[in-house]
C-alpha positions in Angstrom: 7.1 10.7 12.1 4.0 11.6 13.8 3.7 10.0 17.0 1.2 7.7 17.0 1.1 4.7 19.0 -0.5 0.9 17.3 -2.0 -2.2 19.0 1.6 -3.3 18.8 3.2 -1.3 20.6 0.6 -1.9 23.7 1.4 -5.5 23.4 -2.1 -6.2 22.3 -1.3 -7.7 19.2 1.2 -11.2 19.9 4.7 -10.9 18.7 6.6 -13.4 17.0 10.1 -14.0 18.1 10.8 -15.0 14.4 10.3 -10.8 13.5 13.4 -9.4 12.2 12.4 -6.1 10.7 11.7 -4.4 13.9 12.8 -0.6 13.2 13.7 -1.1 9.6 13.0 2.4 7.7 11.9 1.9 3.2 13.1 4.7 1.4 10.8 4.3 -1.1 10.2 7.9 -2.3 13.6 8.8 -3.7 12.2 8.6 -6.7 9.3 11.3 -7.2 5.5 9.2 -7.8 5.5 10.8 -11.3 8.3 9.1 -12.4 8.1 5.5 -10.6 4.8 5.1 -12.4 5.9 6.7 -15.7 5.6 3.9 -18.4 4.3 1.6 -16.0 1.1 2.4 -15.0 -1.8 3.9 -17.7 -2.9 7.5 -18.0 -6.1 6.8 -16.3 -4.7 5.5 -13.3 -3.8 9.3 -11.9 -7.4 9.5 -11.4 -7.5 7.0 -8.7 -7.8 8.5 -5.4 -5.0 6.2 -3.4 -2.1 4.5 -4.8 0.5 3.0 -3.3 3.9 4.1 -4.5 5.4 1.3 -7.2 8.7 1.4 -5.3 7.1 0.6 -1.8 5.3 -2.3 -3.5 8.2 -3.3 -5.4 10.4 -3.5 -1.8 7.9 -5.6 -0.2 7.3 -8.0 -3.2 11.2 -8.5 -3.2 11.5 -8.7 0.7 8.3 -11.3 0.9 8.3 -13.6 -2.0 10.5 -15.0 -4.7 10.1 -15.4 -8.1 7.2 -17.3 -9.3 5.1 -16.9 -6.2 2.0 -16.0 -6.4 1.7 -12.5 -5.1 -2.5 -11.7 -4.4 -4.0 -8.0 -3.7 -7.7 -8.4 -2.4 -8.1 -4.3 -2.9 -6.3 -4.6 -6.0 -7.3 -0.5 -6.9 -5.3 0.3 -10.1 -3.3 -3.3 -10.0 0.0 -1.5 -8.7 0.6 -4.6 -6.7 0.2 -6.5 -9.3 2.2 -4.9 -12.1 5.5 -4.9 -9.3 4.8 -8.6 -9.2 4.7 -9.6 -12.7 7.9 -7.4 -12.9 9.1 -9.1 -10.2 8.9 -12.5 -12.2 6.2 -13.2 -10.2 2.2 -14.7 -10.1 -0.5 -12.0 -9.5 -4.2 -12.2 -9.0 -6.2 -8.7 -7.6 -9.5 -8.6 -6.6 -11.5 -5.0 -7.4 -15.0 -4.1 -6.8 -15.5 -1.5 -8.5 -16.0 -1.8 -11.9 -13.9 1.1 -13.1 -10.8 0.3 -11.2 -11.0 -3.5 -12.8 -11.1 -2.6 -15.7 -7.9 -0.2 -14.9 -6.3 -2.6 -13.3 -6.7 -5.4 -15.9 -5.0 -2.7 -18.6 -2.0 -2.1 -16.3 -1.4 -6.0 -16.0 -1.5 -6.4 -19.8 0.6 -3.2 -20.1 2.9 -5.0 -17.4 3.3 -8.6 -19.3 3.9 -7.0 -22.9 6.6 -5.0 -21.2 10.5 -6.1 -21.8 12.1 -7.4 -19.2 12.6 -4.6 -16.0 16.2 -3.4 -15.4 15.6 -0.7 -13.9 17.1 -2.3 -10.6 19.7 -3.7 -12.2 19.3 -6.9 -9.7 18.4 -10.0 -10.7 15.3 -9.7 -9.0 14.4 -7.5 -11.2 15.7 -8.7 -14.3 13.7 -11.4 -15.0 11.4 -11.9 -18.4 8.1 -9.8 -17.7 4.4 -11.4 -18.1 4.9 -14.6 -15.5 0.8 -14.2 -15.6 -1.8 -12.2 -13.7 -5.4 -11.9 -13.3 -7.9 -9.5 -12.2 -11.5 -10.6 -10.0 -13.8 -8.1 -10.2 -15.7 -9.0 -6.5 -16.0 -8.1 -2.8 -12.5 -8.5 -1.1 -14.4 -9.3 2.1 -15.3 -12.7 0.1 -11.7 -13.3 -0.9 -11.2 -16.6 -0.4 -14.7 -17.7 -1.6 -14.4 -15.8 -5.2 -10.9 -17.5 -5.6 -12.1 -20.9 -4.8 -14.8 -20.3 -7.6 -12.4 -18.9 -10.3 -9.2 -20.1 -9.1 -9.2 -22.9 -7.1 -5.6 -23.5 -7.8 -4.6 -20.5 -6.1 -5.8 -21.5 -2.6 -2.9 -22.6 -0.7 -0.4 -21.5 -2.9 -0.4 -17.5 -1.6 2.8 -16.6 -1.2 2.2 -12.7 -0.2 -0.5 -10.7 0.5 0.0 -6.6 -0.4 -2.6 -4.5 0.1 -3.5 -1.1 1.8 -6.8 -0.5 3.4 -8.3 3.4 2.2 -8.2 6.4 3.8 -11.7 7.2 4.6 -14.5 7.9 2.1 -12.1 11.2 0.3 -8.7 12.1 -0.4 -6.7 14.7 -1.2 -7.4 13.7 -5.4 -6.4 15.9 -8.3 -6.1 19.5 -8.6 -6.7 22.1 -11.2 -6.2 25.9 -11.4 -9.3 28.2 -12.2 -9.3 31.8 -12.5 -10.8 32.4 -8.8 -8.8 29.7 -7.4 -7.8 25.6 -7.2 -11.0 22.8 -7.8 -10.4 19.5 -6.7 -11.5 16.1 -8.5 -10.5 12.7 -8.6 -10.6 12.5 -4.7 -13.4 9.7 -4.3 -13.3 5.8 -4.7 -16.4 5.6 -6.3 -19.2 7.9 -7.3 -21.9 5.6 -5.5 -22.1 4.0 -2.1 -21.6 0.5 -2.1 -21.3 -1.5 1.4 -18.6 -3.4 0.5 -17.1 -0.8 -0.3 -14.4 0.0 3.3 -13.9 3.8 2.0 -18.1 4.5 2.6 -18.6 2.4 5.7 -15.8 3.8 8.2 -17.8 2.7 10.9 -17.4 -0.7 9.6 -14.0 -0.9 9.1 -12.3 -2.7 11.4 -15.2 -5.5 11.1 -14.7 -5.5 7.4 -10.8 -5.3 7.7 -10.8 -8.6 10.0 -13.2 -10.2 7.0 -10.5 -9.9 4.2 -7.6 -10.3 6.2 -9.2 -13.8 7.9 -10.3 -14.8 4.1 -7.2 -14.0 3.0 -5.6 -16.2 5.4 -7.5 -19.0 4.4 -5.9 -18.8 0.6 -2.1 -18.4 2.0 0.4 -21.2 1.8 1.3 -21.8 5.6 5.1 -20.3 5.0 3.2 -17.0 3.6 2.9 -13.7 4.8 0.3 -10.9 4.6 1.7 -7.5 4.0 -0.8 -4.5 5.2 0.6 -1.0 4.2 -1.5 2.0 6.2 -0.5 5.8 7.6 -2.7 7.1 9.8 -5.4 10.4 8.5 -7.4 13.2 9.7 -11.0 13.3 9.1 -12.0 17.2 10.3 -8.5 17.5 11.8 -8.1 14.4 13.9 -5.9 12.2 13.9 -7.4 8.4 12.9 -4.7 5.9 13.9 -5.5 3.5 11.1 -2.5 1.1 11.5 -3.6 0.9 15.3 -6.9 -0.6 13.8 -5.0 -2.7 11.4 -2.7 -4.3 13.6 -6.0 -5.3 16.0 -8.1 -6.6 13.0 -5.2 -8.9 12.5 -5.1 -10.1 15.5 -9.0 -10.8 15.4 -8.7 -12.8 12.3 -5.7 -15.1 14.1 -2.8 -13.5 12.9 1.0 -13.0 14.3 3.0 -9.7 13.5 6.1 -11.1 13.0 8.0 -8.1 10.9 7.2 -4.2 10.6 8.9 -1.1 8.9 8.4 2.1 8.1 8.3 3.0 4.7 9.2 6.9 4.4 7.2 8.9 1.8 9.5 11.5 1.4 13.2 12.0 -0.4 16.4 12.0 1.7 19.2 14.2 0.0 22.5 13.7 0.2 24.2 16.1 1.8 27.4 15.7 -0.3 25.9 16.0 -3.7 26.5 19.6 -4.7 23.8 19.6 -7.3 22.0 20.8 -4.5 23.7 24.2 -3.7 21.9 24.6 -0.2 23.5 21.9 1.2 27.4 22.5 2.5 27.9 19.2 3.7 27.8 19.7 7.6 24.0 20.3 8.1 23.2 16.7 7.8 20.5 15.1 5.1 17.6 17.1 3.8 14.2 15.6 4.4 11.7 16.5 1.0 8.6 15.6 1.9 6.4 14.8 -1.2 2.9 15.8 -0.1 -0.1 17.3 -1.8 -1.3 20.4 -2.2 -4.6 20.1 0.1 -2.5 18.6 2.3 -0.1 21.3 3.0 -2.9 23.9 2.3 -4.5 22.3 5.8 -1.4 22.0 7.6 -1.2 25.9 6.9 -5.1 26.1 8.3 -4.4 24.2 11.2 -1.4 26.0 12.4 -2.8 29.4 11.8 -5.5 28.6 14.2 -2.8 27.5 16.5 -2.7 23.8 16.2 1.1 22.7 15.9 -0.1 19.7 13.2 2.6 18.0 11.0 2.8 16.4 7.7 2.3 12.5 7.2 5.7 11.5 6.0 5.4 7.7 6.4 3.5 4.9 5.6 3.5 1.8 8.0 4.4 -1.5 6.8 2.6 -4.4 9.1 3.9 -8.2 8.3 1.2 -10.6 9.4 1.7 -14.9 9.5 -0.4 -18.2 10.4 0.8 -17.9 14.1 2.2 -21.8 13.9 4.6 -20.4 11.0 5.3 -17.5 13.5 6.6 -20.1 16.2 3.6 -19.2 18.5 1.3 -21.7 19.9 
């Protein structure tokens, strides 16, 4: 996708021999973003400057816990981890710090357990009744596993899976509208204040941070659980940061195994049989769509008119993460 290399692959980070998933490719953007979080997710969560993709979240949920696990998010943003979860037939608890995201994220859950039962799937995984119970902590993620020992001390131990993605540097891409002299962009911060717990406004801090919540949130998993970190590398001012490199090391500082790892593709893979698409004739092979955003393309344009042969992101990376006696390691 784009090259990078990880902490894993350098054989910095320990490998379980229990890790079955090596090379495993998520489609998880067949579906357009519009439309996996139509009727699921609130109006006011478009304004959110990250979100994962309901279909990756929904794969890992299914790949990583059963239902009526208890499924926790400690950088719960909009709660999309924890609306797949309740769908899922499953427990759900995020944690948020910023006050407008809890509050978004507490709606979507409520939308989520007053929902009828999801078919979408048509699996029985999916199929279950909706609103198996959820909760949203509004608090510092890098105190994860003191805020749930406060305000639910049942919940320690009993983690199933951890989802959650780290975010990409202080902006994003965000929303964009069309003026008369052009395109503004909005939407494309966390917060409008700096707050040190905050990860998105202390990049320098990040992989100190990072190690924090991931080592707290150790601390709340049942020992058969998993932790489930989704990242894609960025560019801040045109280089390339190799966040899941500095994911997979965190882990590793907070004494945690990889024992699984995927690749979940952001983009849509046509068929090239189906003749609804009349530029395909069947013998060029697939079709890769990539589903990018405007300011994204509108750099890669930039960059390769001043001669620098960048690509677009297609891919998120999917890290699994276990106690490392679970993993089979000593």
């Amino acid at each position: 996708m784009n090259g990078h290399s990880s902490p894993a692959d350098d054989h910095t980070v320990p490998v379980s021999p229990a890790g079955t998933g090596v090379g495993r490719v998520w489609w998880c953007a067949q579906r357009s973003p519009v439309v996996q979080r139509r009727g699921r997710l609130g109006t006011e969560s478009v304004a959110h400057p990250a979100r994962m993709l309901p279909d990756l979240a929904a794969h890992a949920i299914a790949a990583y816990s059963r239902p009526g696990d208890l499924v926790l998010d400690p950088m719960c943003g909009i709660g999309t981890t924890l609306v797949e979860a309740v769908h899922a037939r499953r427990r759900a608890i995020g944690v948020e710090l910023e006050a407008r995201w809890a509050r978004v994220s507490t709606d979507n859950l409520a939308l989520a357990e007053s929902t009828p039962p999801d078919t979408a799937t048509g699996t029985a995984e999916g199929s279950g009744a909706a609103g198996s119970g959820g909760r949203v902590l509004r608090g510092d993620a890098r105190d994860v596993d003191h805020l749930l020992r406060r305000e639910c001390p049942g919940a320690v131990g009993d983690v199933a899976l951890v989802l959650t993605s780290p975010p990409y540097g202080a902006g994003v891409h965000g929303q964009v509208t069309g003026t008369t002299t052009g395109v503004s962009k909005h939407d494309h911060h966390y917060a409008p204040t700096r707050h040190s717990g905050n990860l998105a406004h202390t990049p320098g801090r990040l992989a100190e941070n990072m190690t924090r919540i991931l080592a707290g949130s150790a601390r709340v998993l049942r020992p058969d659980g998993r932790i489930v970190v989704v990242a894609r590398p960025w560019r801040r001012h045109g280089v390339l940061v190799d966040l899941p490199g500095q994911v997979t090391a965190c882990a590793a500082a907070a004494g945690l195994v990889l024992v699984d790892r995927a690749v979940a593709v952001l983009a849509r893979l046509d068929d090239p049989t189906d003749h609804r698409h009349p530029e395909h004739d069947g013998a060029a092979g697939a079709r890769l769509v990539v589903r990018a955003s405007f300011f994204a393309r509108h750099n890669l344009l930039r960059a390769r008119a001043a001669g620098d042969p960048v690509h677009l992101i297609a891919h998120e990376d999917v890290y699994v993460f276990a106690h490392p006696r679970e993993a089979g390691l000593r």
